[in-house]
N, C-alpha and C positions, 0 to 999 in steps of 0.2 A: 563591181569594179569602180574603185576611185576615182573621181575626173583629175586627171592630173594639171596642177599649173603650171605656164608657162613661164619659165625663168625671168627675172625681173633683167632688166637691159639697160645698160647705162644710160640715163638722160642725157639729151641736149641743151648744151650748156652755152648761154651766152657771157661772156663778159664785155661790161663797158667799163672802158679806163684800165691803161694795163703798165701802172706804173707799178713800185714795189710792190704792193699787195695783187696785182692780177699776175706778172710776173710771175711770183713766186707757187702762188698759186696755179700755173700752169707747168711750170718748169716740176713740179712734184705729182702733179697729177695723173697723166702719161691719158690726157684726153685725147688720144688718136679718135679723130674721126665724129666724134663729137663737141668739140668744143669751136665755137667760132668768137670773133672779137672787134672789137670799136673803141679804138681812142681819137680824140680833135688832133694829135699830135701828128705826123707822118713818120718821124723818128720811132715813136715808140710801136706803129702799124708795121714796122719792119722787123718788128723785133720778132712776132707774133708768129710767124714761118715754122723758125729755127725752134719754139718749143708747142710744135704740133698744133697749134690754136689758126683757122684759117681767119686770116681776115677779112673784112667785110669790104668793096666797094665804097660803101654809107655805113652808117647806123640801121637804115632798113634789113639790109643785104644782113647785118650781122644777128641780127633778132630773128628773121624768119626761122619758122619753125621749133624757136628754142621753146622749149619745156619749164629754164628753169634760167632766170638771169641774174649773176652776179653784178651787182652796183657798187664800182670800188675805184668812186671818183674824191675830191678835193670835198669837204665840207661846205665849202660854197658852192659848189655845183650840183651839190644832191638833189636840190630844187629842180635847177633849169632840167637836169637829162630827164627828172621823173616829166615833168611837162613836155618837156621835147619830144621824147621818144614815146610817150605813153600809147598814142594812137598807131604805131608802127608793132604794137605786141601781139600777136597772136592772143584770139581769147581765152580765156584762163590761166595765161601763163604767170607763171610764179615770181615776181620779183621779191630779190632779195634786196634790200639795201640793206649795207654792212658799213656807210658811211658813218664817222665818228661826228652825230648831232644831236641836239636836243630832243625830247621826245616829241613837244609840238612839232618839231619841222618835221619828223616824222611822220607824224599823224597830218599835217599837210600832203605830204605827198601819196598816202596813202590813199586819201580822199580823190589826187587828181588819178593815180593810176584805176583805181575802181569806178571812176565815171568813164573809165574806159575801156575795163571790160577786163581788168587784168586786176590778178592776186597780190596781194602787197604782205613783204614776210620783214619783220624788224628782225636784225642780227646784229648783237651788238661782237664783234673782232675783242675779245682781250686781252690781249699779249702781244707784243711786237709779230707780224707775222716770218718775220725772218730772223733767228734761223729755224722756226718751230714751224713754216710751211702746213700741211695739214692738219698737223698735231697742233694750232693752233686753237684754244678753246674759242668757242662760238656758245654764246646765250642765243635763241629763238622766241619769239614772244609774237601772236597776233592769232586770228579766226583759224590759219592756214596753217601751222607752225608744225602741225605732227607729219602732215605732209612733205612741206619743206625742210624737215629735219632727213627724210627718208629719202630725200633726193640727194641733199645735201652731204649725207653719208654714203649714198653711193656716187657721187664722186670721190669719197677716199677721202672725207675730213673725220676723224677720229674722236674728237672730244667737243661734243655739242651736248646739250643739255634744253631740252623746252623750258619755258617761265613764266609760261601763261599765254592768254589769250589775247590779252591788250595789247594791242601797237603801240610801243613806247615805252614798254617796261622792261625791256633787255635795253634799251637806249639809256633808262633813268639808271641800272646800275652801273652801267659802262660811263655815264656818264657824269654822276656823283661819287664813283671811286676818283675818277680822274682829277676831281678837285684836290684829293690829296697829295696823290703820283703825282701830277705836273708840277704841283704847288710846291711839292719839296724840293722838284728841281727849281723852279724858279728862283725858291728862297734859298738852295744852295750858292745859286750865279751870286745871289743880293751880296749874302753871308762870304763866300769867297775873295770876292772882286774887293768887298770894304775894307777884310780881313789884311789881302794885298797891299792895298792903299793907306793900310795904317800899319805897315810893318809887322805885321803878329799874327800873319797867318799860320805858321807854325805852333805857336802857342793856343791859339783857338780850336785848331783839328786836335790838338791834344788832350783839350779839356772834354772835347764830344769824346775822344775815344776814352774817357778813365769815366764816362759817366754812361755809354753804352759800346759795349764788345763783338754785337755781332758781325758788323763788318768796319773795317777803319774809315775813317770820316776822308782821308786822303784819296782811299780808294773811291767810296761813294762821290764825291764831289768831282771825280774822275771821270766817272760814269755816268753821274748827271749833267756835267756839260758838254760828256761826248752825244747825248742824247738831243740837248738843245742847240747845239751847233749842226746836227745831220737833219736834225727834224723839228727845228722851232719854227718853221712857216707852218707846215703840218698843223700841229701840237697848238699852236697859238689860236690856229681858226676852229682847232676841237674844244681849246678851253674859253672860248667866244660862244663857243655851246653849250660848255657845262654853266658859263654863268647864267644862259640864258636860262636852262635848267634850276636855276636856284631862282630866280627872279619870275619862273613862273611860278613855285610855291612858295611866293613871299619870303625870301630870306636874300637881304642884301648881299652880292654877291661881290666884295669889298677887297678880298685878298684875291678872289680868282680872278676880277676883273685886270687886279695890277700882274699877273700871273701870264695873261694874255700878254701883256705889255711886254715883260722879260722874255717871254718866249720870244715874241717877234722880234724883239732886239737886235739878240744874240742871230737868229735864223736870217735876220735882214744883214747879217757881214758877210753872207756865203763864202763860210772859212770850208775850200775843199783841195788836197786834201786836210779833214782834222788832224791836229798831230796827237801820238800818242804820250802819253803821261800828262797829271796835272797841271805841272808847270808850264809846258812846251801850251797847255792850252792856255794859259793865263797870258803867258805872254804875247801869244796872237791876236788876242782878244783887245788886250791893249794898248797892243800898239796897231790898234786895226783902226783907219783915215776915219771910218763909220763908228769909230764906238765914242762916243761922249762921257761914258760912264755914270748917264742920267737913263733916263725912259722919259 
């Protein structure tokens, strides 16, 4: 007679930080009963009811017992929670950090969660997590990653992929593609706004679209400063990471540095609502009291 095994059971799931990506990530997961959560904000602990995620008291109250904890805070913060909360983890528990950093700051926090008794998993997020929620691609990299791939799939994320063993190598590809991604947005904003300022913005989207066809230059320049006006605080403190990424392996990181700069810019006029179409962005931009049209 076979020993039969006992069906595998949804892990317990923490999440700390539950702005757009924990969100969303809760609202598609349907974690009844296993999932609990922890954000600094009180607004956003309110929110956490309404899509099945119980909130924590603390950060302790939200840890206990988890299994398996999403880290899906600010890029500046990925530090302090990994030091904050590190001693409040149950031993062996899985963290994931899914913060968009450098692979050093990774492999920093990795260090402090394992003098604490706790599993440290790199995930590098790469796609907007909204509106692709679970279907969100997720790279995995470190000691722990086949594990935490097999949890991480039974909460219902769909397209994960392992990348190795090393802490920091889903972080190095998420985070050297991004010098491109951002970079184009940024040198869109450069490329547009001059374009405006010197009368011939019409003439210049014309020349990009008879020299490539796959999408119109009107549209993408649409698209790329609807992305930097919702999310260049974001985005700015992710590509503060990709350069830091280039300047660990010796390559001056000269355009993503100023890349940094235009994201923030744009991010620091908090245009909400964006409006829709090119223009209606261009004009807000410029006549917004915060924009100088320098960095």
């Amino acid at each position: 007679m076979s020993e039969q095994i006992p069906p595998f059971t949804a892990p317990r799931v923490a999440l700390i930080g539950f702005g757009e990506a924990g969100s969303t990530f809760a609202a598609a997961g349907q974690w009844n009963g296993h999932a609990r959560g922890w954000d600094i904000a009180p607004a956003r602990r309110a929110l956490m009811a309404g899509l099945a995620v119980v909130p924590g008291e603390d950060a302790a109250a939200a840890l206990t017992d988890a299994d398996i904890v999403l880290s899906l805070v600010t890029a500046d913060s990925a530090i302090p929670v990994a030091r904050d909360y590190a001693a409040m983890l149950p031993a062996g528990t899985l963290w994931c950090d899914m913060n968009s950093v450098a692979p050093d700051t990774k492999r920093e926090a990795a260090a402090i969660l394992a003098a604490a008794g706790a599993r440290y998993v790199d995930v590098a997020v790469m796609a907007p997590v909204d509106p692709a929620g679970l279907n969100v691609p997720l790279l995995i990299a470190g000691p722990d990653a086949i594990e935490a791939e097999r949890l991480i799939k039974a909460l219902g994320f769909a397209r994960t992929r392992v990348v190795g063993d090393e802490i920091g190598r889903a972080s190095a590809i998420k985070m050297i593609r991004s010098v491109m991604v951002k970079g184009l947005e940024a040198l869109t904003a450069e490329m547009v706004l001059g374009a405006t300022r010197a009368g011939v913005l019409d003439e210049v989207l014309a020349s990009l679209d008879a020299s490539e066809k796959q999408i119109g230059w009107a549209e993408r320049a649409d698209y790329n400063l609807d992305r930097m006006l919702h999310h260049g605080l974001r985005r700015a403190a992710e590509m503060h990471e990709s350069a830091n990424t280039l300047q660990g392996l010796g390559i001056s990181p000269m355009m993503t540095e100023n890349t940094v700069n235009w994201q923030q810019a744009l991010g620091d006029l908090g245009v909400s609502p964006v409006p829709d179409g090119l223009q209606a962005k261009l004009d807000i931009i410029t006549r917004s009291p915060g924009f100088k049209g320098e960095i």
